[in-house]
C-alpha positions in Angstrom: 206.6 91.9 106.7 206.2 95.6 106.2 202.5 94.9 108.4 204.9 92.8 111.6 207.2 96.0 111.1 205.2 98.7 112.0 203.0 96.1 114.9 206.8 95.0 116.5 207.7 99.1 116.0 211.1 97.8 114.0 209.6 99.8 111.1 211.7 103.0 110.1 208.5 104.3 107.6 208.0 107.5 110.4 211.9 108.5 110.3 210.7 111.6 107.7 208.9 113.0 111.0 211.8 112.8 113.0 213.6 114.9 110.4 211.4 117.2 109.7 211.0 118.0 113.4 214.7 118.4 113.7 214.6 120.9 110.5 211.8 122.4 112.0 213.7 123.3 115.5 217.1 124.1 113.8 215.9 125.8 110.6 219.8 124.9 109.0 220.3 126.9 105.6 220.7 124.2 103.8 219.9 120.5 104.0 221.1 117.3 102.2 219.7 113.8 102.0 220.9 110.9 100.7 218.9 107.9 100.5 217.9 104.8 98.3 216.3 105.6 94.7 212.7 104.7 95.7 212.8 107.1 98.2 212.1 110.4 96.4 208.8 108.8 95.0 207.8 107.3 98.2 204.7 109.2 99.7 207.6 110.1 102.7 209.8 111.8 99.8 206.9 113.5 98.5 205.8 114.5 101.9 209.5 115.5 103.2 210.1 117.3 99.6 206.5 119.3 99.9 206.8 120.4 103.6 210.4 121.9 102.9 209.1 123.7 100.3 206.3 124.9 102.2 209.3 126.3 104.7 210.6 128.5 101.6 213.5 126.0 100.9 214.5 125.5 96.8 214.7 121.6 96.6 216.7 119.8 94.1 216.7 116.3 93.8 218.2 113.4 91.5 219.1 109.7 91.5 223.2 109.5 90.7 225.1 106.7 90.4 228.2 107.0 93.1 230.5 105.7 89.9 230.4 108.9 88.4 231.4 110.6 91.5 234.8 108.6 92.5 232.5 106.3 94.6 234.2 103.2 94.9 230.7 101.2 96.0 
């Protein structure tokens, strides 16, 4: 399936690109992102996490459980 995905282009594997070209052009002061858990050890997260830090940005990251926050799902 993930193979079909990225031949029919419904794939969203390249999104980090799209991201970090948008960071790249706006350069915002800070940036959050909010994805599944499996992202931040995905070669994406690692490759989104290392190019911000190339930029001179501090990066924090964490799995949380929405529970513990007042999250209702």
């Amino acid at each position: 399936l993930k193979e079909r995905s990225i031949q029919d282009l419904s794939t969203t594997v390249d999104m980090v690109y799209e991201v970090l070209r948008l960071i790249e052009t706006i350069q915002p002061a800070c940036i959050h992102v909010e994805n599944v858990p499996g992202f931040g050890s995905s070669p994406q997260g690692a490759m989104l996490e290392l190019k911000l830090r190339r930029w001179g940005y501090h990066v924090t990251s964490g799995v949380y459980d929405a529970g513990s926050f007042g999250g209702l799902t």
